[in-house]
C-alpha positions in Angstrom: -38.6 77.2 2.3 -38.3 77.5 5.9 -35.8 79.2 7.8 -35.0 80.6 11.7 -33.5 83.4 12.7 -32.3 84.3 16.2 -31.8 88.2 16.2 -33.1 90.9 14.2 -29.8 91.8 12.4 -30.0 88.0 11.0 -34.1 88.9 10.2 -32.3 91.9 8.3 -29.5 89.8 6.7 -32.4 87.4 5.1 -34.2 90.6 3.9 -30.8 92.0 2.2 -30.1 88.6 0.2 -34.1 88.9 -0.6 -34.2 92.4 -1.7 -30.5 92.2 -3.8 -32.9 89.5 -6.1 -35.4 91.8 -6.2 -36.5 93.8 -10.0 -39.3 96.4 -11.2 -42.8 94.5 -10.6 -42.0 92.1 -7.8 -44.2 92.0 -4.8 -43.0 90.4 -1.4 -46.2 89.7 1.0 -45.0 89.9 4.8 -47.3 88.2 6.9 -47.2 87.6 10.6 -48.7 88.8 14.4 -48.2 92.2 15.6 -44.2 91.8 16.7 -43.5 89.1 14.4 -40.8 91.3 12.8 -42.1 92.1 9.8 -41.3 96.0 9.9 -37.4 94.8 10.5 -37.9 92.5 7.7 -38.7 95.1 5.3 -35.9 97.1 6.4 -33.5 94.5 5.4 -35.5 93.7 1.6 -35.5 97.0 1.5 -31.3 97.8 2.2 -31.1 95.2 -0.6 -32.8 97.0 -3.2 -30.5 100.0 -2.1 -33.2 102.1 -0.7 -31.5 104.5 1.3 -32.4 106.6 4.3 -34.4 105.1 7.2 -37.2 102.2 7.1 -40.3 102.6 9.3 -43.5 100.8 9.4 -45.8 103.1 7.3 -48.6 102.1 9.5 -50.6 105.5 9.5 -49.2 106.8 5.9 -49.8 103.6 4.4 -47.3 103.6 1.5 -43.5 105.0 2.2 -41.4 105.3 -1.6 -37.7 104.8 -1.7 -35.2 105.4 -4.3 -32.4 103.1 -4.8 -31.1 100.7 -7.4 -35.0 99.8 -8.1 -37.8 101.9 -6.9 -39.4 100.4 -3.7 -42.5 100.5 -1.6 -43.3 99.7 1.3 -46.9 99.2 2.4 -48.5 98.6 5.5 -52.2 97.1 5.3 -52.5 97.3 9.0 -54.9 100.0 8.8 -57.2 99.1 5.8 -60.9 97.3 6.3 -61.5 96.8 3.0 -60.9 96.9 -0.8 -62.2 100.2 -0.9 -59.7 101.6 1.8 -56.9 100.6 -0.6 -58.6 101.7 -4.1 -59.1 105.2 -2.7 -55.3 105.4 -2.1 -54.4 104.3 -5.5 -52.9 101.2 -4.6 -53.2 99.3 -7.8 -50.4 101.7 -9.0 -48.3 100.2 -6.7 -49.0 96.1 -7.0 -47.4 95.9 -9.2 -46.1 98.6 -10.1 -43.2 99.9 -11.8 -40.9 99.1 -8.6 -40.9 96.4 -6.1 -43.5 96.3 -3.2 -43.3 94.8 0.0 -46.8 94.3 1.9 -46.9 94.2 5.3 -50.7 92.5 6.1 -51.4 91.8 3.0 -54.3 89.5 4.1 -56.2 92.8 4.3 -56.1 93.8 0.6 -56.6 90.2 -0.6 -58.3 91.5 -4.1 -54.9 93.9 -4.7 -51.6 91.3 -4.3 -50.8 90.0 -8.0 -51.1 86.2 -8.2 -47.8 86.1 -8.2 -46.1 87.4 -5.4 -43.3 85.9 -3.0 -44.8 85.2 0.8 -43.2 85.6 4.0 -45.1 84.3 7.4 -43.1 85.3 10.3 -43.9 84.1 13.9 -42.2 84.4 17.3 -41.6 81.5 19.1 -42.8 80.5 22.6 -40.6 79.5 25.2 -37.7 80.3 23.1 -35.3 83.4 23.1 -37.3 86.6 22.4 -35.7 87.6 19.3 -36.1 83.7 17.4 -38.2 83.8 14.1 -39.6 80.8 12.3 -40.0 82.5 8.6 -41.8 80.0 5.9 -41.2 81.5 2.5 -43.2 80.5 -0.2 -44.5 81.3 -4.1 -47.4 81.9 -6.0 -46.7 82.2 -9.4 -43.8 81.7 -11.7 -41.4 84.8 -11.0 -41.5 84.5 -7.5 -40.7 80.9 -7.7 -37.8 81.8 -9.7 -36.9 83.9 -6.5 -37.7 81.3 -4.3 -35.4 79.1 -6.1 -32.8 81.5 -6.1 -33.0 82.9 -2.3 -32.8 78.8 -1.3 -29.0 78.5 -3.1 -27.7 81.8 -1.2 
């Protein structure tokens, strides 16, 4: 599924109809450049599983937990070289774990994302308005192409 989005409030919309689908085990992978907008795309997933309080990129703490309707948490692999960056945090609790998880990097924990997660690759446009987003959705496994299925009707 692909999609465009012109602000960040309509990044955050997507992410609130993503994250109101969401249930225990699911794992979102958020993909993208530095300034793509997957930090405000998490914030919006993350509304939708009712986390409260603020959402910031966990860049140097790595994992931030929320409470809400489901447990959530939200990683940022930014940081991590290697496999063994992420065992030594205890990340296999996490994918998947008894919440739902959203990655930002994941392409640098390869060995720790489920085979079947729900991907988002977010990229800025050039030479169009600063806050446009092409976002390509897509599914590796069975629930997440449930999700995938169900996120294309809303």
């Amino acid at each position: 599924m692909k999609l465009r989005t012109s602000s960040p409030d309509e990044t955050e919309i997507f992410g609130r109809r993503l994250g109101a689908l969401l249930e225990p085990g699911d794992v979102v992978c958020l993909s993208g450049p530095l300034g793509a907008g997957k930090t405000c795309l998490a914030r919006g997933i993350l509304a939708g599983t009712g986390a409260t309080g603020p959402v910031s990129s966990p860049t140097f703490v790595i994992v931030h937990e929320h409470p809400g309707r489901v447990p959530a948490y939200h990683i940022d692999a930014y940081r991590l070289e290697c496999g063994d960056d992420a065992a030594a945090l205890g990340l296999e609790e996490y994918l998947p774990g008894e919440g739902v998880a959203v990655v930002e990097w994941p392409e640098n924990i390869p060995d720790f994302i489920p085979p079947d997660a729900l991907w988002v690759r977010l990229d800025r446009l050039p030479g169009v308005g600063a806050d446009d987003r092409d976002l390509e959705v897509s599914a590796s496994g069975p629930r997440s192409e449930r999700l995938l299925e169900e996120l294309s009707h809303r």
